[in-house]
PDB file of N, CA, C and O in Angstrom, chain B, residues numbered from 101:
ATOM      1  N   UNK B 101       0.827  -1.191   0.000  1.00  0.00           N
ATOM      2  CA  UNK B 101       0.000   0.000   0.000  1.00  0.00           C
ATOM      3  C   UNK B 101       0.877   1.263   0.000  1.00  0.00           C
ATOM      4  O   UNK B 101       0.533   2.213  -0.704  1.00  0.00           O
ATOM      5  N   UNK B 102       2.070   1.333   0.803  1.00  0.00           N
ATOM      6  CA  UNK B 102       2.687   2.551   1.068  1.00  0.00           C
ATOM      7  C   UNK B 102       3.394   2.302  -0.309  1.00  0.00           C
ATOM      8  O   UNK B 102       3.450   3.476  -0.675  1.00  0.00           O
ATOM      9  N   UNK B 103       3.841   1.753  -1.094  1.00  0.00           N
ATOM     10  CA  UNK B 103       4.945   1.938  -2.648  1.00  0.00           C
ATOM     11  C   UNK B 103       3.860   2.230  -3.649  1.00  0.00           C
ATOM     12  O   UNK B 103       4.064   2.908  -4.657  1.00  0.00           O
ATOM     13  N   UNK B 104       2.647   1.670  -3.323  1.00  0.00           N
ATOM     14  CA  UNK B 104       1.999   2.284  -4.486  1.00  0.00           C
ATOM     15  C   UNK B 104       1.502   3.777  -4.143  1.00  0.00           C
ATOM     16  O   UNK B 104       1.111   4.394  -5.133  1.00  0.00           O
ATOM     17  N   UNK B 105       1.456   4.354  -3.120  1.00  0.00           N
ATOM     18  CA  UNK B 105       0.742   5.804  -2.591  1.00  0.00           C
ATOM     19  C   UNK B 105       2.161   6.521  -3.519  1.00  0.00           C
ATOM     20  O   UNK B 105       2.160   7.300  -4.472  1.00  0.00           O
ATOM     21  N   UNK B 106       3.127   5.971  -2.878  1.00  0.00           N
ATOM     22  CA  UNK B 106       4.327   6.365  -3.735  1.00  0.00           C
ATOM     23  C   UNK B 106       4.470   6.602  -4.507  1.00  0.00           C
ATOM     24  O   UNK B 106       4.981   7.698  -4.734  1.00  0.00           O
ATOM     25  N   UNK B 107       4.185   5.897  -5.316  1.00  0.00           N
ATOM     26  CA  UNK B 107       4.177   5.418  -6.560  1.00  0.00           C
ATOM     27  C   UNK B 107       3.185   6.769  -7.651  1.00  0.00           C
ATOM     28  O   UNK B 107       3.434   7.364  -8.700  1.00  0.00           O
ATOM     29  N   UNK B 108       2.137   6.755  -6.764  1.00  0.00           N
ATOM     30  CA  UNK B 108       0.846   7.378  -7.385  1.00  0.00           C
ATOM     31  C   UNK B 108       1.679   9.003  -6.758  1.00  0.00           C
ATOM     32  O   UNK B 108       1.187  10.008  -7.272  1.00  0.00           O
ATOM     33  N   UNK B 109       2.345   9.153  -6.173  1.00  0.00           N
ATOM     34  CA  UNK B 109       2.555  10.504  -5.878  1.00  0.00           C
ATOM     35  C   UNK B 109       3.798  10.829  -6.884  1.00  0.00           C
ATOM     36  O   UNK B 109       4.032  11.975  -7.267  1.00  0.00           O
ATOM     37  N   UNK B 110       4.382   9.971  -7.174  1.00  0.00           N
ATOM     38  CA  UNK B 110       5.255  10.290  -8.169  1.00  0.00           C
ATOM     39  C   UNK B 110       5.078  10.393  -9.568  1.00  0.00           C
ATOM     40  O   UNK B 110       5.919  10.858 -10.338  1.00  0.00           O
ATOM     41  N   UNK B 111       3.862   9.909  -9.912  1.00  0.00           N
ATOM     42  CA  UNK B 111       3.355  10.056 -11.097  1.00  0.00           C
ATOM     43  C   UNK B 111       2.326  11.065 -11.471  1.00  0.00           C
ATOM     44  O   UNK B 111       1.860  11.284 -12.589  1.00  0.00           O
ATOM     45  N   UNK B 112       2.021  11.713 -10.193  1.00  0.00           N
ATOM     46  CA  UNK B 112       1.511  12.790  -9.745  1.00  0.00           C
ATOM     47  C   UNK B 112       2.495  14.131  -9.903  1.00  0.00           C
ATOM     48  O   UNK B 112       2.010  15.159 -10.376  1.00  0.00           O
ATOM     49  N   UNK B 113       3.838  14.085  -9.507  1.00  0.00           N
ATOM     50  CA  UNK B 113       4.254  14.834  -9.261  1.00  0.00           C
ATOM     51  C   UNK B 113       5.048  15.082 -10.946  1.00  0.00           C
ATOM     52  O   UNK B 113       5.451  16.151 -11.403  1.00  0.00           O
ATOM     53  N   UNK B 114       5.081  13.910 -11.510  1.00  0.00           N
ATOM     54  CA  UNK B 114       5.768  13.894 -12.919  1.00  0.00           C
ATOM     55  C   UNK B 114       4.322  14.850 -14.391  1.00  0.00           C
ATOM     56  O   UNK B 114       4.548  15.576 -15.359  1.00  0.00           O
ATOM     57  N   UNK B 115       2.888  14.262 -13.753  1.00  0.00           N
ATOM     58  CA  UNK B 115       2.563  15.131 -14.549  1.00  0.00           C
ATOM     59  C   UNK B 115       2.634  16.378 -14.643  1.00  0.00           C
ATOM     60  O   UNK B 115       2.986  17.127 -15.554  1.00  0.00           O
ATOM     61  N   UNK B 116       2.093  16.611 -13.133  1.00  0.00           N
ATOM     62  CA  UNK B 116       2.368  18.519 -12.610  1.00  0.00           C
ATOM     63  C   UNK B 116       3.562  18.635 -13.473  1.00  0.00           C
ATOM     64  O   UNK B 116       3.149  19.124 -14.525  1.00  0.00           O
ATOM     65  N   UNK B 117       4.715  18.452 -13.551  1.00  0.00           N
ATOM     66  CA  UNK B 117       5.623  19.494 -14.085  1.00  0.00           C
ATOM     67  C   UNK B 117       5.489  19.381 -15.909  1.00  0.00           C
ATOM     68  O   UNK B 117       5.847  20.317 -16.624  1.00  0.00           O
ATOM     69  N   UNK B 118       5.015  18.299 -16.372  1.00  0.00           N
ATOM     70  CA  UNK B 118       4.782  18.421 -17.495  1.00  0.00           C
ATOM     71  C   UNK B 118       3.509  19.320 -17.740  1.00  0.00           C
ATOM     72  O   UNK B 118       3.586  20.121 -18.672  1.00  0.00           O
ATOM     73  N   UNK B 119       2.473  19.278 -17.082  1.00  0.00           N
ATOM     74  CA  UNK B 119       1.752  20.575 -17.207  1.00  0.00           C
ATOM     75  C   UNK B 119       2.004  21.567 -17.043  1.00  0.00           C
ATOM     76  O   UNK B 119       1.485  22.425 -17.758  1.00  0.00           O
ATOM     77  N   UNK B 120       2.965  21.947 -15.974  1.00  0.00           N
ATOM     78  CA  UNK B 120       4.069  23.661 -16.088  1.00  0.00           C
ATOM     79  C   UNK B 120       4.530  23.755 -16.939  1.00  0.00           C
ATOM     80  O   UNK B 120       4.383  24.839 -17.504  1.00  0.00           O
ATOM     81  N   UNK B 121       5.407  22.688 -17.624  1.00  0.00           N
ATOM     82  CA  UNK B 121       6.314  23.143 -18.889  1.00  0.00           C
ATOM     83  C   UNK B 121       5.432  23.679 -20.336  1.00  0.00           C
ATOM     84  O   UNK B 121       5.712  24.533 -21.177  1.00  0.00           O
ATOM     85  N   UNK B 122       4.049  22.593 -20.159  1.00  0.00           N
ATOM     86  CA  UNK B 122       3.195  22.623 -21.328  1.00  0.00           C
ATOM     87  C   UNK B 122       2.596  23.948 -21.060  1.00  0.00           C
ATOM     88  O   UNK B 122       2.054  24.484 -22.027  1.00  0.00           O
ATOM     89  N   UNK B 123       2.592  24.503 -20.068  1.00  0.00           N
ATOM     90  CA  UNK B 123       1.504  25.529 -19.985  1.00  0.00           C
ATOM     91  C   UNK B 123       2.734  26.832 -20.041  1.00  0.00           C
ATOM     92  O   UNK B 123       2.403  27.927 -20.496  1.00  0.00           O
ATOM     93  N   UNK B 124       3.908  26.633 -19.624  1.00  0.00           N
ATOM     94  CA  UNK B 124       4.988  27.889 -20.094  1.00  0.00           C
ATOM     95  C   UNK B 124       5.288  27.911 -21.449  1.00  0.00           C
ATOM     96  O   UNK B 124       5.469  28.971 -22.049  1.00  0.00           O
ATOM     97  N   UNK B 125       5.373  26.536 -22.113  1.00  0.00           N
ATOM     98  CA  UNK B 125       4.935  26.851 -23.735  1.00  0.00           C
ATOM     99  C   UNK B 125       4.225  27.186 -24.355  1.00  0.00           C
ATOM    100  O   UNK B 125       4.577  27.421 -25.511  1.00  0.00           O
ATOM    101  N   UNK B 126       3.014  27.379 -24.029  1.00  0.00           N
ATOM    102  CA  UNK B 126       1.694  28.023 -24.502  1.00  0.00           C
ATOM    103  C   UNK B 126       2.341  29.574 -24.059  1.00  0.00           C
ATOM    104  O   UNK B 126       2.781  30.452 -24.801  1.00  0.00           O
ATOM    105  N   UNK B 127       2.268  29.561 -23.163  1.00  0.00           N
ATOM    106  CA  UNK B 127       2.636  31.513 -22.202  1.00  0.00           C
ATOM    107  C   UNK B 127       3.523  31.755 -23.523  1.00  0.00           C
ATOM    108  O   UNK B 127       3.200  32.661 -24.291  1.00  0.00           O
ATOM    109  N   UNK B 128       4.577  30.990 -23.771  1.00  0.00           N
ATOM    110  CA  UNK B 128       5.452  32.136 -24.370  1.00  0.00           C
ATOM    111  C   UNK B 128       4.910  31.770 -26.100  1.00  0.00           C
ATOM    112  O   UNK B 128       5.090  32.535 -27.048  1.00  0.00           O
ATOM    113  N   UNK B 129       4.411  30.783 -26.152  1.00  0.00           N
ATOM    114  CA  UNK B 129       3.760  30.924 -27.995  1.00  0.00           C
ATOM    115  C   UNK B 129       2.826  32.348 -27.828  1.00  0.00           C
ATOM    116  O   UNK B 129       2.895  33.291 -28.617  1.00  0.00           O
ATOM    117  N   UNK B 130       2.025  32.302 -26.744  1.00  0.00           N
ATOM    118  CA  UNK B 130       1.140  33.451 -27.282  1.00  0.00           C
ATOM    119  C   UNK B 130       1.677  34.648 -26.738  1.00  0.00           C
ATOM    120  O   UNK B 130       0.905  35.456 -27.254  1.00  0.00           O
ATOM    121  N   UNK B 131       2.495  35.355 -26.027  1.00  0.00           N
ATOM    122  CA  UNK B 131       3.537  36.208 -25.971  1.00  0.00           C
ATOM    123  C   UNK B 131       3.940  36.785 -27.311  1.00  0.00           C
ATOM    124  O   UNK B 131       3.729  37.942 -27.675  1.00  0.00           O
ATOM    125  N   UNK B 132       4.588  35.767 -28.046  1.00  0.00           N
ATOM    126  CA  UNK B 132       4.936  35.787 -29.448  1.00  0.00           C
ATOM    127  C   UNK B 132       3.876  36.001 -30.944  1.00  0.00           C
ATOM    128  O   UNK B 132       4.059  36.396 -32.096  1.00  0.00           O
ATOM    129  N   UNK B 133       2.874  35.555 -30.247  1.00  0.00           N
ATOM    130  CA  UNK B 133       1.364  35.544 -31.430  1.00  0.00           C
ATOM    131  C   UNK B 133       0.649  36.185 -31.193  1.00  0.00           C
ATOM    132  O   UNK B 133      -0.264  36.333 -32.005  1.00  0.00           O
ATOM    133  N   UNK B 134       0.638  36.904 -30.010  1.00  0.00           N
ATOM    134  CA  UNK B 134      -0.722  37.944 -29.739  1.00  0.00           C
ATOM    135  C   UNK B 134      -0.294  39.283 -29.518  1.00  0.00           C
ATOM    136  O   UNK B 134       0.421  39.503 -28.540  1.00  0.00           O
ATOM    137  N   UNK B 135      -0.761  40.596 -30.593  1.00  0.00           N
ATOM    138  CA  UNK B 135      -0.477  41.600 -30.711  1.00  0.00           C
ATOM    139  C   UNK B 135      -0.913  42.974 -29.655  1.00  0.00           C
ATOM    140  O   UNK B 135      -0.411  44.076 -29.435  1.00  0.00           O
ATOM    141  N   UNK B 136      -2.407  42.054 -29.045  1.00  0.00           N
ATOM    142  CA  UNK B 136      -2.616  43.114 -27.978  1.00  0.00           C
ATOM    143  C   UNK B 136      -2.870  42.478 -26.654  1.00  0.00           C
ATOM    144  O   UNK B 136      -2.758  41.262 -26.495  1.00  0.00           O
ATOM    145  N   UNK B 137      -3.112  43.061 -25.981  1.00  0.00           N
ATOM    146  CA  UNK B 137      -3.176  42.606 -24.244  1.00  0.00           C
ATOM    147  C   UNK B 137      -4.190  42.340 -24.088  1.00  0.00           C
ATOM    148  O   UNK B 137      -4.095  41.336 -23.382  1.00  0.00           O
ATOM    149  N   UNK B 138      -5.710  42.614 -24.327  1.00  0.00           N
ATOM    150  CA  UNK B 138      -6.809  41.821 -24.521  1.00  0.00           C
ATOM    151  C   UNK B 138      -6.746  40.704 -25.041  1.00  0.00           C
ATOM    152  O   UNK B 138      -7.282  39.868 -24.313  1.00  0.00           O
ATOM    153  N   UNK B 139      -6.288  40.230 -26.089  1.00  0.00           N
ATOM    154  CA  UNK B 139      -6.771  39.438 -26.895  1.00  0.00           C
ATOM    155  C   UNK B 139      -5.251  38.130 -25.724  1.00  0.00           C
ATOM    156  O   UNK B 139      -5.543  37.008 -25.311  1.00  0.00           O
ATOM    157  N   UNK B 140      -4.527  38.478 -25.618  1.00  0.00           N
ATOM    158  CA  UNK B 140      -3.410  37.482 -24.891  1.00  0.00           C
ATOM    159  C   UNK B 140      -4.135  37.422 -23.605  1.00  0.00           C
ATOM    160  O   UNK B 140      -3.999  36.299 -23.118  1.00  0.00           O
ATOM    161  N   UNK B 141      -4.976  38.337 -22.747  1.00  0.00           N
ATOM    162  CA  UNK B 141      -5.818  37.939 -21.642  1.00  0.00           C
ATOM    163  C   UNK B 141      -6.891  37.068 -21.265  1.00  0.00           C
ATOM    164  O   UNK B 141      -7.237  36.437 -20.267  1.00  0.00           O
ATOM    165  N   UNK B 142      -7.446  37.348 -22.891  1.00  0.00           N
ATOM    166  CA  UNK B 142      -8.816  36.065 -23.202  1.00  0.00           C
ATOM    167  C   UNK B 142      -7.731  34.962 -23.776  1.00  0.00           C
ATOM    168  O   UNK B 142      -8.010  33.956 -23.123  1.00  0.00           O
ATOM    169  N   UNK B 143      -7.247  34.812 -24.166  1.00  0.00           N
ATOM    170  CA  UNK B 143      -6.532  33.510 -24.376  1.00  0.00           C
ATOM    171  C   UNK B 143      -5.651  32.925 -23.253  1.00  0.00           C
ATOM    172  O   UNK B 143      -5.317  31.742 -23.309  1.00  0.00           O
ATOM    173  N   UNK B 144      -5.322  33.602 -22.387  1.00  0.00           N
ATOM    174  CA  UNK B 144      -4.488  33.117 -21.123  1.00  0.00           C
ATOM    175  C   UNK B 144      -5.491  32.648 -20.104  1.00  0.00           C
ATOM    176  O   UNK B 144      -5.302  31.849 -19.187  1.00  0.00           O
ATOM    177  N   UNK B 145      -6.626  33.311 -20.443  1.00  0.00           N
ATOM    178  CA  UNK B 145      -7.683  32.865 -19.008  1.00  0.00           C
ATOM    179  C   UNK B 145      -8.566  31.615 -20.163  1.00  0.00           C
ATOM    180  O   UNK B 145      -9.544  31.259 -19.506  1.00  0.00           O
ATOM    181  N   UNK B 146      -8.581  31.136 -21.042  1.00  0.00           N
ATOM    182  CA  UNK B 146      -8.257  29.965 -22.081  1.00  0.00           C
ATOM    183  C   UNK B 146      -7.833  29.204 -21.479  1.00  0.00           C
ATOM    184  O   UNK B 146      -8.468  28.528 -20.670  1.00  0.00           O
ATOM    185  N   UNK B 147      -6.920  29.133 -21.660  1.00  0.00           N
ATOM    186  CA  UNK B 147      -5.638  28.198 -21.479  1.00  0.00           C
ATOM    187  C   UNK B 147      -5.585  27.675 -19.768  1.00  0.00           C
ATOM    188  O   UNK B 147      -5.416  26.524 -19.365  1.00  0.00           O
ATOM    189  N   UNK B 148      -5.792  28.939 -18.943  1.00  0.00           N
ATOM    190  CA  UNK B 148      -5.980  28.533 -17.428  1.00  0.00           C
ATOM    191  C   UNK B 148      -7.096  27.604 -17.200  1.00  0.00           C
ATOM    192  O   UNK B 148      -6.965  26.608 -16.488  1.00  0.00           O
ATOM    193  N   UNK B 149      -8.293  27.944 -17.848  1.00  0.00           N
ATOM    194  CA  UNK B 149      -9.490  26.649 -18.034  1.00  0.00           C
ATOM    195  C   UNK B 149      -9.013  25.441 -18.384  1.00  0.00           C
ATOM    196  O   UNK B 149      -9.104  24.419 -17.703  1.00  0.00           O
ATOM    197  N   UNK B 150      -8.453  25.556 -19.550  1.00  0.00           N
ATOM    198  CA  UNK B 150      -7.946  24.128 -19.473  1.00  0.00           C
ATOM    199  C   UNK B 150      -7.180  23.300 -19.182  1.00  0.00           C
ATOM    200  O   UNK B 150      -7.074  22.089 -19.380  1.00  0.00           O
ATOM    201  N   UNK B 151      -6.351  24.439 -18.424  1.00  0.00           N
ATOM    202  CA  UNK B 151      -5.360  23.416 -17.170  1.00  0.00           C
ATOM    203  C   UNK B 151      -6.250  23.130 -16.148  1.00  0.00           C
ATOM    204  O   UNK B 151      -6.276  22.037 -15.583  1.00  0.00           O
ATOM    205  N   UNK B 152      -7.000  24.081 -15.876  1.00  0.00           N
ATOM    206  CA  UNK B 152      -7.853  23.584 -14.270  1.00  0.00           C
ATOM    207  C   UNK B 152      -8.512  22.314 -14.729  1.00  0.00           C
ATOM    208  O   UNK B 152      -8.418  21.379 -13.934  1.00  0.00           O
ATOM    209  N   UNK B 153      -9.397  22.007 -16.258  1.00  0.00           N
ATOM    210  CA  UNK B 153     -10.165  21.256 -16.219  1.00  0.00           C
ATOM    211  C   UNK B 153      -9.165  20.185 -16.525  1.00  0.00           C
ATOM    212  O   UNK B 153      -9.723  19.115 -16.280  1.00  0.00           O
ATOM    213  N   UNK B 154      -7.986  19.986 -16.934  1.00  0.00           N
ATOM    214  CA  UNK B 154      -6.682  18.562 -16.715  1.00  0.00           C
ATOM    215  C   UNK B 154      -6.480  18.012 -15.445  1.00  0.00           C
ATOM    216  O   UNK B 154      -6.521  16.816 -15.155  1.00  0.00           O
ATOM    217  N   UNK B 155      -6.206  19.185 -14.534  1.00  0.00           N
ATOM    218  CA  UNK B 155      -6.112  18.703 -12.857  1.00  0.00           C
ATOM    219  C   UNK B 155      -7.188  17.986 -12.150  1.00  0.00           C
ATOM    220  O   UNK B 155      -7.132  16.951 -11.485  1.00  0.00           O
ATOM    221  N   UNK B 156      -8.537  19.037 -12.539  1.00  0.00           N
ATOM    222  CA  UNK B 156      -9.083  18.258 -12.170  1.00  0.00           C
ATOM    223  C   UNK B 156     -10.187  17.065 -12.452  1.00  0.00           C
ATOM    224  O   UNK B 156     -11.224  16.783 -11.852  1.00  0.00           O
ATOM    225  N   UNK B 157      -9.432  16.366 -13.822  1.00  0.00           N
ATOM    226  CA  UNK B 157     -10.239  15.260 -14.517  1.00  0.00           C
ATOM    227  C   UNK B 157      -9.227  14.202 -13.960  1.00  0.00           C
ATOM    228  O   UNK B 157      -9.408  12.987 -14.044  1.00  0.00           O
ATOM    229  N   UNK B 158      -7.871  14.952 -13.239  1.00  0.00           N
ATOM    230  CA  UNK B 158      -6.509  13.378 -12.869  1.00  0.00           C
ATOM    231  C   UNK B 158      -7.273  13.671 -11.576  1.00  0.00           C
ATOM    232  O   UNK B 158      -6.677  12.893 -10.832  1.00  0.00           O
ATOM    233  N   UNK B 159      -8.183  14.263 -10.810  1.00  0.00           N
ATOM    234  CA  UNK B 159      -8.484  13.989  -9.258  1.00  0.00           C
ATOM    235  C   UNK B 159      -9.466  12.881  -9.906  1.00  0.00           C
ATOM    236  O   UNK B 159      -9.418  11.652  -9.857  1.00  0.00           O
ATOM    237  N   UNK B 160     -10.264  13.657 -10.456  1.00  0.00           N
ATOM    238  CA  UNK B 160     -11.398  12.414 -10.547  1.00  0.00           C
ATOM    239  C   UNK B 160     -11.667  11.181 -11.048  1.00  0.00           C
ATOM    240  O   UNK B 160     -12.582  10.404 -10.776  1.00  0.00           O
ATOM    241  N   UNK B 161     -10.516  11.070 -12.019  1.00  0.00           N
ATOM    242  CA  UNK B 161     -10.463   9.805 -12.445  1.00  0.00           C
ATOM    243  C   UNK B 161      -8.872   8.861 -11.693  1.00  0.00           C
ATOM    244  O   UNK B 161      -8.528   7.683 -11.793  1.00  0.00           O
ATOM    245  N   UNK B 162      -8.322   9.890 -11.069  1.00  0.00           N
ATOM    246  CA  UNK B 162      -7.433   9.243  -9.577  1.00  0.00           C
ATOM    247  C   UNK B 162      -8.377   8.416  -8.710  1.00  0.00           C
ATOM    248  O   UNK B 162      -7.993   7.323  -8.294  1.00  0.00           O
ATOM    249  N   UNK B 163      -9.720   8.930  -8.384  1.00  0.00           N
ATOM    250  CA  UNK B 163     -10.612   8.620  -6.945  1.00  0.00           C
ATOM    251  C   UNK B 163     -11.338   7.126  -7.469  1.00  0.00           C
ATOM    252  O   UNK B 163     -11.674   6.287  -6.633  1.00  0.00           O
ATOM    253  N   UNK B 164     -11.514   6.930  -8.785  1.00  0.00           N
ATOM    254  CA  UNK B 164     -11.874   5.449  -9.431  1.00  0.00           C
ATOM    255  C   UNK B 164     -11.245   4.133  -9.036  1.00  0.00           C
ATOM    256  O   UNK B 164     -11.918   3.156  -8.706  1.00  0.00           O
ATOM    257  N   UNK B 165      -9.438   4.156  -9.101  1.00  0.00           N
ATOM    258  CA  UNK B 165      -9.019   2.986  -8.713  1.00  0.00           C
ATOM    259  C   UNK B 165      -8.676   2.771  -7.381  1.00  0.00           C
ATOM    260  O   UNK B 165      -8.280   1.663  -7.017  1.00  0.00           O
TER     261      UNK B 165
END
């Protein structure tokens, strides 16, 4: 029980940073692609939706097995 909590926290902790990296690549693509500050604000609060809704589809489909 305790190597797999482990286990599950480390695979936990391996997506989180692939979602930072994925989500600092988005930050700086649209940095680079978006000409005004509105239009990079509606697309950043975008992009924040769909990190929240990634996190929390790994809680809920974490709480299954």
């Amino acid at each position: 029980m305790k190597n797999r909590l482990e286990q599950i926290l480390n695979e936990f902790d391996k997506l989180n940073q692939n979602l930072l990296e994925s989500w600092r690549r988005k930050f700086d693509e649209l940095k680079r692609t978006t000409t005004g500050f509105q239009s990079l604000k509606k697309k950043m609060s975008l992009l924040q939706v769909r990190l929240s809704l990634n996190v929390g589809h790994l809680f809920t489909t974490e709480a299954y097995w």
